[in-house]
N, C-alpha and C positions, 0 to 999 in steps of 0.2 A: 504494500500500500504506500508507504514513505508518500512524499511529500509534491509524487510525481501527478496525482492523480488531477493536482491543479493546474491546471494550462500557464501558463505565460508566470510575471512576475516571480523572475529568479532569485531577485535580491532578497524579497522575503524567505523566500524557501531556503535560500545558503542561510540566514540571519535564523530562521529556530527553525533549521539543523544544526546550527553553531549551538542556540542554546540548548538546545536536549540533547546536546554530548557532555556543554560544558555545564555551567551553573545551574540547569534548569528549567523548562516554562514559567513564563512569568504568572501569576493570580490574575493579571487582569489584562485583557486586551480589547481595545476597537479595530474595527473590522470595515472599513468603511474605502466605498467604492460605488461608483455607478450601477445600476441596475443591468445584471448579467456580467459582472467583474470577476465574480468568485468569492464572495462574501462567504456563503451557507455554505461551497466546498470547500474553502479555506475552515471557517467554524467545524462540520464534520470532522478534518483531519485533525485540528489543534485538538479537539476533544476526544479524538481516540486515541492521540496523542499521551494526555493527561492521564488517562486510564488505562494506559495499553502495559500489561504485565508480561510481555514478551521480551527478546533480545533487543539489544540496539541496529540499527537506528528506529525507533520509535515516530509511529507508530509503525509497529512491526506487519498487522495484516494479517499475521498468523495464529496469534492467540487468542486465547473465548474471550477476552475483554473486546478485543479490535474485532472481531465476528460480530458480539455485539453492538456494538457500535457500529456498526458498518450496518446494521438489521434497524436500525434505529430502536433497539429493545435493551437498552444497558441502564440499570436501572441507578448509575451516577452520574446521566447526563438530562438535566431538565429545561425543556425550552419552556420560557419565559416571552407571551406575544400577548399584547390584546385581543379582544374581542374584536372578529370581523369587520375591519372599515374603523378601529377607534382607537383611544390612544393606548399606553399603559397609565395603569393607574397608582398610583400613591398605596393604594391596598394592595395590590398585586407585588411592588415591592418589597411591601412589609410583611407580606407570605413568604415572598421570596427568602427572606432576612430569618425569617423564623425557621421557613425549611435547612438553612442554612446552618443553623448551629444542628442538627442532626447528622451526625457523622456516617460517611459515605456506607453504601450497603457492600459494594465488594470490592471496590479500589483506594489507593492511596489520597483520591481528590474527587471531589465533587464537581462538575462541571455545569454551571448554566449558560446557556445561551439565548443571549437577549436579543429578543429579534426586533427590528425596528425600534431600537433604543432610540433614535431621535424624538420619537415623540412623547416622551417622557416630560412631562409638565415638569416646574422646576420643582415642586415641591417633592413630586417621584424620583427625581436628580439627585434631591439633597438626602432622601432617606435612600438612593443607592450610594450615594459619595459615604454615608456612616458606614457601609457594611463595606465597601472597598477599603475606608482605613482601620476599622475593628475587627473585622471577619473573621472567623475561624483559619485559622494557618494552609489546610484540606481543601479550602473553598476557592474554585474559580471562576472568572468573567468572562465573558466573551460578548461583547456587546457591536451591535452588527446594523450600522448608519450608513446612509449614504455620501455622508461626511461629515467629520467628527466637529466640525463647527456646529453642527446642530446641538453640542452637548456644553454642558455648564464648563469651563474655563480648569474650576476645581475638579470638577469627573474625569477631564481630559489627563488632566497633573496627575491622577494619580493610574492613569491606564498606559501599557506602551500600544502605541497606532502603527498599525498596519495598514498602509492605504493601497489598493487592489487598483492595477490597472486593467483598463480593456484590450484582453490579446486580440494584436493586428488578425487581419482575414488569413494572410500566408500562412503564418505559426497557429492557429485555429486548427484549419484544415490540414495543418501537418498533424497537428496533435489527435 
């Protein structure tokens, strides 16, 4: 599986595979790129990533974490979306925040993924920014914009961004 599965945008892919040999996955990431960039298979991978109990290079592909994960049935990765056509809401975070202190059911890391995090009113920003700098150690981010200006200044500070470009037509169709 590794990190091939996304089209284009090399320098992230050298950049964590740099970090899941050396330091680590970071807890928090934005995910932010045009619509068709590779957001959700970038999200996918980082999150099998997180959980992936197999060899290195990670996500390995080969083991039942990254199976499941890949089945979207792994029961330490939770998306995090509104209701159809709405925003997220202030409550939906504060579930989020409480599911959060429950320690992962079979991996080393809990993994949510925030879908359309920009529309996160500021008051759902501010009660995700508590749980980006309090959070359980196990717990991580993955918050998935169309561009991370859409997000509060301080949400930003405390995420590393990833900004997804759109693979040209040539390198597409090679892929």
């Amino acid at each position: 599986m590794e990190w091939k599965a996304l089209a284009g945008n090399p320098a992230i892919k050298e950049r964590l595979a740099a970090q899941s040999r050396g330091r680590g996955l970071s807890h928090a990431y934005i995910l932010s790129g045009p619509p068709g960039s590779g957001k959700r298979t970038l999200a996918s991978l980082l999150s099998a990533a997180m959980v992936c109990t197999g060899p290195e290079p990670r996500p390995c592909g080969t083991c039942p974490a990254c199976h499941k994960a890949e089945a979207g049935i792994h029961p330490d990765i939770i998306t995090v979306e509104g209701e159809k056509g709405k925003d997220l809401t202030v409550a939906q975070i504060r579930q989020m925040r409480a599911d959060a202190y429950i320690r992962p059911n079979e991996g080393a890391r809990k993994v949510y993924l925030i879908q359309n995090a920009g529309t996160m009113n500021a008051s759902a920003q501010n009660a995700m920014l508590k749980l980006l700098e309090e959070g359980p150690p196990y717990a991580a981010f993955l918050l998935l914009a169309e561009s991370e200006n859409e997000l509060l200044p301080t949400v930003r500070s405390r995420c590393e961004v990833l900004r997804l470009a759109p693979v040209d037509r040539r390198e597409g169709e090679a892929w």
